[in-house]
C-alpha positions in Angstrom: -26.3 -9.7 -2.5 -23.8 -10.5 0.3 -22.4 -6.8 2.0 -19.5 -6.0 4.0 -21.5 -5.6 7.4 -22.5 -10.1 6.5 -18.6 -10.6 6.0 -17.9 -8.5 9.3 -20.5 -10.4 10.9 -19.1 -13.9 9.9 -16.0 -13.1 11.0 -17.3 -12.3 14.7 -18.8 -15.6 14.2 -16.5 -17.9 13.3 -13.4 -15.4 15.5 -11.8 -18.4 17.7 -12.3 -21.3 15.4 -11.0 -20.5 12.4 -7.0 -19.3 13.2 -6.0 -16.5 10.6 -3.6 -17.6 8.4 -0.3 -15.6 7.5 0.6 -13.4 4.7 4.4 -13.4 4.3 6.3 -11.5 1.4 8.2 -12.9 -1.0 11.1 -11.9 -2.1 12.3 -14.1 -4.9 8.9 -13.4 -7.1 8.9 -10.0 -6.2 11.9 -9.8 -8.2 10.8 -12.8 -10.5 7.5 -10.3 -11.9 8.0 -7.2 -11.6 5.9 -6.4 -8.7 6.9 -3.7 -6.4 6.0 -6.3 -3.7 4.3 -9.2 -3.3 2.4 -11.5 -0.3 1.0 -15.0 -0.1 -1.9 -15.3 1.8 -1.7 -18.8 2.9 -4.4 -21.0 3.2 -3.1 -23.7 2.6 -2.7 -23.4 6.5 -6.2 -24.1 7.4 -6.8 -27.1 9.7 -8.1 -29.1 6.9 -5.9 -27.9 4.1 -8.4 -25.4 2.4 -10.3 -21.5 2.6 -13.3 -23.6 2.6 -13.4 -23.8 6.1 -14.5 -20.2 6.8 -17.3 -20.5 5.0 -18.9 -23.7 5.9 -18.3 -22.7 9.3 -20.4 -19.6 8.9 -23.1 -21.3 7.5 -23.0 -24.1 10.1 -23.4 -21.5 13.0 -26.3 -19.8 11.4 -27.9 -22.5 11.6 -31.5 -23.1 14.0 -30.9 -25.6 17.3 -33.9 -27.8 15.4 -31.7 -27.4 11.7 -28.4 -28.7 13.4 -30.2 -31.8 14.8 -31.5 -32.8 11.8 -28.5 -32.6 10.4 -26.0 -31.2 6.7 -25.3 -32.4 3.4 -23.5 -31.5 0.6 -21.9 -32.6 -2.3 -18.5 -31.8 -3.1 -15.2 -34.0 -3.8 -12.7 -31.8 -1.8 -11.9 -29.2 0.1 -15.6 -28.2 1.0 -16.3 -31.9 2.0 -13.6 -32.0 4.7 -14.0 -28.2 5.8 -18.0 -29.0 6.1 -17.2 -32.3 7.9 -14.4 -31.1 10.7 -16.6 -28.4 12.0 -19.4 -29.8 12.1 -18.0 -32.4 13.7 -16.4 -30.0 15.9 -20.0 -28.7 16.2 -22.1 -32.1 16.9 -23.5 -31.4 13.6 -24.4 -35.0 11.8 -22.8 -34.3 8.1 -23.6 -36.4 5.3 -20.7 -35.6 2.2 -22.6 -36.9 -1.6 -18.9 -37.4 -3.1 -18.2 -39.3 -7.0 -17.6 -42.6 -7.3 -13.8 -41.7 -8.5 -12.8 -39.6 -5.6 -9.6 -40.1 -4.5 -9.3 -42.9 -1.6 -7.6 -40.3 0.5 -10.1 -38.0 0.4 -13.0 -40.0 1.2 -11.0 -41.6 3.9 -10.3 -38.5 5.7 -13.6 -37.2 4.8 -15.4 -40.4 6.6 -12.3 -41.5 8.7 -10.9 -38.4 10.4 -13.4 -36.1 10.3 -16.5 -38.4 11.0 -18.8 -38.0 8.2 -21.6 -39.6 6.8 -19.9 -40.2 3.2 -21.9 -41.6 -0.1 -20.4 -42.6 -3.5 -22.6 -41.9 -6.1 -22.0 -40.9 -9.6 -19.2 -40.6 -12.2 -19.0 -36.8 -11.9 -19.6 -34.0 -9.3 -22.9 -33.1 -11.2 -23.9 -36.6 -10.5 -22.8 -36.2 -7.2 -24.9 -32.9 -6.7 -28.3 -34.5 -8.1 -27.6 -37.4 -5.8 -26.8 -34.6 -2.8 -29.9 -32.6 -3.3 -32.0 -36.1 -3.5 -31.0 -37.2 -0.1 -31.5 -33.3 1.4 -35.3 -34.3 0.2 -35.4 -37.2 1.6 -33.8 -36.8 5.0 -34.8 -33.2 5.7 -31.6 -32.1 5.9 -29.3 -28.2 5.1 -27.7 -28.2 1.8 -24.4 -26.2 2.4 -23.6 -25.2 -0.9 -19.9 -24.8 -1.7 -19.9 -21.6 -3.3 -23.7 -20.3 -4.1 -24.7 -19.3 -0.3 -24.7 -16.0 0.7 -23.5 -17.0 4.6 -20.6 -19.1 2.6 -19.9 -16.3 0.6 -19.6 -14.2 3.5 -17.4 -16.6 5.6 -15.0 -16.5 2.5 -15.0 -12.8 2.9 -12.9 -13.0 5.9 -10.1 -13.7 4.2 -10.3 -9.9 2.4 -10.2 -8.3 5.9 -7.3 -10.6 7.3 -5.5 -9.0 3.9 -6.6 -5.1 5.0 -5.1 -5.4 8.2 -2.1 -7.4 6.9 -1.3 -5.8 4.2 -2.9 -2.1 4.3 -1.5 -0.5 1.3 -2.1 -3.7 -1.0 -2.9 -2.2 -4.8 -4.0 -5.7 -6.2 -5.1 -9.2 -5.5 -5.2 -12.4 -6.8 -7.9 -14.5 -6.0 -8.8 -17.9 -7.8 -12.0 -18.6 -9.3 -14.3 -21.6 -9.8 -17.9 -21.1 -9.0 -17.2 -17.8 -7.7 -17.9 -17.9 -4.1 -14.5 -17.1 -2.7 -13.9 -13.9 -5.0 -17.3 -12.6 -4.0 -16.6 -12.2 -0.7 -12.8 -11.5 -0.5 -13.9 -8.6 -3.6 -16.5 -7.0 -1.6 -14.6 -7.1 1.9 -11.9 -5.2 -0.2 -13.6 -3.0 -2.3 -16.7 -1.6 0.0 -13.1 -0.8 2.1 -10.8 0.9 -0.1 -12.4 1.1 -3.9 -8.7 1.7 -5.6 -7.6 -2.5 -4.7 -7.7 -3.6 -8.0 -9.2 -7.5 -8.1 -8.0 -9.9 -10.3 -9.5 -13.3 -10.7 -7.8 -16.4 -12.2 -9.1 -19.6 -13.3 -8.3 -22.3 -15.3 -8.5 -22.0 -19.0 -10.0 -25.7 -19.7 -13.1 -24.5 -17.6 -13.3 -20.9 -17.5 -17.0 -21.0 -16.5 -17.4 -17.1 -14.8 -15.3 -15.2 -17.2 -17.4 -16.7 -20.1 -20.7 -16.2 -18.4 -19.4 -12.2 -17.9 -18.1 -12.3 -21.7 -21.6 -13.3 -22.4 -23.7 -11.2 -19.9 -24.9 -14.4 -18.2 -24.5 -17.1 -16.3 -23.2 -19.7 -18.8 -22.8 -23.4 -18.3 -19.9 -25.2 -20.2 -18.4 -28.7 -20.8 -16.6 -30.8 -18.8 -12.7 -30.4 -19.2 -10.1 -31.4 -17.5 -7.5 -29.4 -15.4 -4.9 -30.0 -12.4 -6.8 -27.4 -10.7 -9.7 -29.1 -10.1 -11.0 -27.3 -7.1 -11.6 -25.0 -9.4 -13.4 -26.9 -12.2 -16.7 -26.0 -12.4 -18.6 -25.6 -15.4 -21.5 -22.8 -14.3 -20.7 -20.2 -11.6 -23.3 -19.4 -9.1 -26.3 -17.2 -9.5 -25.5 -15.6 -6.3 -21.6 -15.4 -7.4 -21.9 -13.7 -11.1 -23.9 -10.3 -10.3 -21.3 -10.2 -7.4 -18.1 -10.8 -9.5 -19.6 -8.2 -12.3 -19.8 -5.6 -9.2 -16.6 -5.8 -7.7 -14.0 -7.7 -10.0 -11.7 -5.6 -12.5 -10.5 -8.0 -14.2 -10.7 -12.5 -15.2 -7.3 -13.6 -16.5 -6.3 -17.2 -17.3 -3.9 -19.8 -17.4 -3.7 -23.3 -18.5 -2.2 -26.5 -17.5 1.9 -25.9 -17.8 1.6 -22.4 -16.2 0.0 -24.0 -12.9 2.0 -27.0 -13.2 5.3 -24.4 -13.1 3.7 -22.3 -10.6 3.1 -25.6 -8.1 6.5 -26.7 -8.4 8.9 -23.3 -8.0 6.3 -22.5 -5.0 7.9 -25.8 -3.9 11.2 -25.4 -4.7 11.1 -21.3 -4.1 8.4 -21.2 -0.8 8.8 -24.3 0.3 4.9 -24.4 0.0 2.6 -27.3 -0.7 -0.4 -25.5 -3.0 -2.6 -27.6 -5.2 -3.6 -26.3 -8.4 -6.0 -23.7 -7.7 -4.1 -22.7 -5.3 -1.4 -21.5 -7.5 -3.4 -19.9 -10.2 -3.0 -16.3 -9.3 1.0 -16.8 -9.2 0.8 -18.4 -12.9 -0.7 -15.2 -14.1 2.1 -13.4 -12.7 4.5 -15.6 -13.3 3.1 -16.0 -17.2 2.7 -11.9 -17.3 -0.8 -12.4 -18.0 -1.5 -9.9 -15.3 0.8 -6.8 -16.8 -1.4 -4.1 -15.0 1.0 -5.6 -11.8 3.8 -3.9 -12.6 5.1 -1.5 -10.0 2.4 -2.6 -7.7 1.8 -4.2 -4.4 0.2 -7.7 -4.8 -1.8 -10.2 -2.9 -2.0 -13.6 -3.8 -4.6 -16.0 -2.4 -3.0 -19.2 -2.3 -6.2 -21.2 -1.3 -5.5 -24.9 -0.7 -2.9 -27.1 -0.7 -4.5 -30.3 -0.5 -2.7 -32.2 -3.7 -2.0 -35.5 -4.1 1.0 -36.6 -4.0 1.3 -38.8 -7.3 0.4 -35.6 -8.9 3.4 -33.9 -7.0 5.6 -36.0 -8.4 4.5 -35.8 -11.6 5.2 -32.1 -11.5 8.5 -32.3 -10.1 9.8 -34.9 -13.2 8.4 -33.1 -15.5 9.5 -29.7 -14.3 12.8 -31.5 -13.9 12.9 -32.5 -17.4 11.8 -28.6 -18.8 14.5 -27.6 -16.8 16.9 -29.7 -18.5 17.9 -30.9 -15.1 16.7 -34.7 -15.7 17.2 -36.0 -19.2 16.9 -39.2 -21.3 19.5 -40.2 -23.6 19.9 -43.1 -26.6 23.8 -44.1 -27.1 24.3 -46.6 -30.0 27.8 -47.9 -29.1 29.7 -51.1 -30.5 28.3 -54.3 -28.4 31.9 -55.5 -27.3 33.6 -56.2 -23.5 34.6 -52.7 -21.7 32.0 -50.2 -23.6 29.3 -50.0 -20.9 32.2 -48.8 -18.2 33.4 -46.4 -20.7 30.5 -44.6 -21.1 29.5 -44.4 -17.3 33.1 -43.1 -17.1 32.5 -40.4 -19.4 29.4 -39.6 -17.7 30.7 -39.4 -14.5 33.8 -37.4 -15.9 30.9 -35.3 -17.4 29.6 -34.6 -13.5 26.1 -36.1 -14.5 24.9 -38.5 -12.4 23.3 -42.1 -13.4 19.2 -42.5 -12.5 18.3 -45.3 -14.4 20.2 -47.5 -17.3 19.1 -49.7 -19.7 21.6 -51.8 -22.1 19.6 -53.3 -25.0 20.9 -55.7 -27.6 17.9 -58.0 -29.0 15.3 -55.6 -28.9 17.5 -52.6 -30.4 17.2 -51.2 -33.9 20.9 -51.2 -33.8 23.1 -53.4 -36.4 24.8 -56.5 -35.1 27.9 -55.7 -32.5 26.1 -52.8 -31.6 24.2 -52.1 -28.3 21.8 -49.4 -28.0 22.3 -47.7 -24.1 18.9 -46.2 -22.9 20.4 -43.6 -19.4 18.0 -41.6 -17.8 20.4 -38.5 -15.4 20.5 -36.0 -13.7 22.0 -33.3 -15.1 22.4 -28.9 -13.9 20.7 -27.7 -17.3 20.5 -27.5 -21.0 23.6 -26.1 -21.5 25.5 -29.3 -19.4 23.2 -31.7 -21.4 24.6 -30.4 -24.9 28.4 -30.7 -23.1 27.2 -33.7 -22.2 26.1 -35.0 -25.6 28.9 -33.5 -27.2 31.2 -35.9 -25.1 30.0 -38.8 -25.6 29.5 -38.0 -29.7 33.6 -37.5 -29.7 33.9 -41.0 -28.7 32.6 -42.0 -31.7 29.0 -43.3 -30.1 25.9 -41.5 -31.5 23.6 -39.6 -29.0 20.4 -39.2 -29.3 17.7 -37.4 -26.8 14.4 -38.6 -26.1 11.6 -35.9 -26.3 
């Protein structure tokens, strides 16, 4: 099992290269959960996006002068791929990164591109991926670096829970986000062989909640593939290394599932200004979602660990947080089809201070009767309350209004 003097000892190591990231407070959620304060550690600052970095970099360094030669591999489809490849680039480490066939182009590119790797395609899935990974470490007598089940990763993660002592020195809780289980492990134990009373929190998504069902059943416990925006958190068994550690030192495994992250990425946006990717923003759902209700009153750490997100996905979020909001809506209008109508009802719209995103005017293909036009408007609009003034206005001109769900 990893101990605090491994973590201190990593972060001698890697002191220099890895930059620590800040921990500002937040006002806005403070008041927004109830907190008596509350801090975002930020890695989403890291050089390549991601926490990641700490630890692959500790394992890199521990390596022999005849290991480095030969050279790393590891499988992974993220954040541990381009944290592995920039230092050991950095390093004059030869990397090879086992990544699925479906990995985003961006990834890979920056993976091979900017950071110089050795980079395979091969499989559907990361457990494809990782069979593949652990075939070529065979084959080439080459270091598996392990995303999460290492104990020098596990220890180079723990960094982080020392940055957070000296930062924030009377923190009560943290949030820390959880997929195989390596990052909790070591921020937990930096905390909690420190100062027992830091409560722990762990978070992870509820489509593959992988270490809080292996503690529910008193071992480590595989389970099926789902699908969640967090996936740099998606993994279906925890580490063998990981669970005894997480059973030592967490208090407690909440959840969330996919609208609570998809909430918390945007008002970090809109709020932080603060890129996070999904798992990134895990410990804020909680909050946010008052799955965490022990936080009241307290002072609260949250580990926003990445912020490598796509954009597509971004944008996504931001419509459909948009449209909850009632700030971008879609309306039907069913309005006689005569000369005139169509500048009415932009009038009345504009006279409603919504604004115009996108309009359709439909006569063939509309259920409507003949003479009548059916007026598909997609706008921009302050809230729910505007959009029911809104509808009301164009209803007392006779037109009937329909929103689209």
């Amino acid at each position: 099992m990893v101990t605090l003097q491994d973590i201190l000892a990593a972060r001698e190591r890697i002191r220099g290269a890895i930059r620590p990231t800040p921990c500002p407070a937040s006002d806005y959620f403070t008041e927004r959960t109830g907190c008596s304060a509350i801090w975002f550690k930020m890695e989403n600052l890291q050089r390549t996006g991601a926490f990641k970095e700490r630890g692959a970099l500790n394992k890199l360094l521990t390596l022999t002068q005849e290991e480095r030669a030969g050279g790393v591999v590891a499988a992974s489809a993220g954040n541990h791929a381009q944290g592995l490849a920039y230092h050991a680039r950095r390093l004059g480490v030869k990397a090879t990164i086992v990544m699925p066939e479906r990995t985003p182009l961006i990834k890979v590119s920056r993976t091979r591109d900017d950071y110089e790797a050795r980079v395979i395609l091969k499989g559907s899935n990361f457990d494809e991926a990782y069979a593949e990974a652990l075939r070529v470490q065979e084959q080439e007598n080459l270091v598996f670096v392990h995303p999460f089940n290492d104990p020098h990763v596990i220890a180079g993660q723990g960094t982080i829970g020392l940055e957070l002592l000296e930062q924030i020195p009377f923190v009560d809780m943290v949030l820390v986000p959880i997929g195989g289980g390596g990052l909790i492990s070591g921020v937990a134990c930096a905390l909690k062989e420190t100062n027992p009373r830091i409560q722990v929190i762990g978070v992870q998504a509820a489509a593959v909640a992988s270490m809080k069902s292996s503690l529910e059943m008193g071992q480590v416990t595989e389970l099926p593939a789902g699908a969640t925006i967090a996936e740099g958190i998606s993994v279906r068994k925890p580490g063998d290394l990981t669970f005894p550690m997480v059973r030592k030192y967490v208090d407690e495994i909440v959840t969330v599932d996919e609208e609570e992250i998809a909430n918390a990425i945007l008002v970090l946006l809109e709020q932080e200004k603060s890129v996070v990717e999904g798992a990134g923003a895990v410990g804020l759902a909680a909050l946010l979602n008052g799955h965490v209700p022990r936080a009241a009153g307290r002072n609260a750490g949250v580990l926003l660990c990445g912020g490598n997100i796509d954009m597509n996905v971004i944008s996504r979020i931001i419509e459909r947080g948009l449209v909850k909001a009632g700030r971008l809506v879609r309306l039907e209008v069913s309005m006689p089809d005569r000369p005139g109508m169509l500048a009415r009802l932009t009038t009345q719209i504009a006279e409603q201070r919504a604004n115009v995103v996108e309009i359709h005017h439909n006569r063939a293909f509309s259920k409507t009767g003949l003479g009548e036009a059916m007026v598909g408007l997609t706008l921009e609009t302050t809230g729910r309350a505007h959009i029911q003034e809104l509808m009301g206005a164009l209803s007392r001109q006779g037109w009937q209004v329909t929103e689209e769900a």
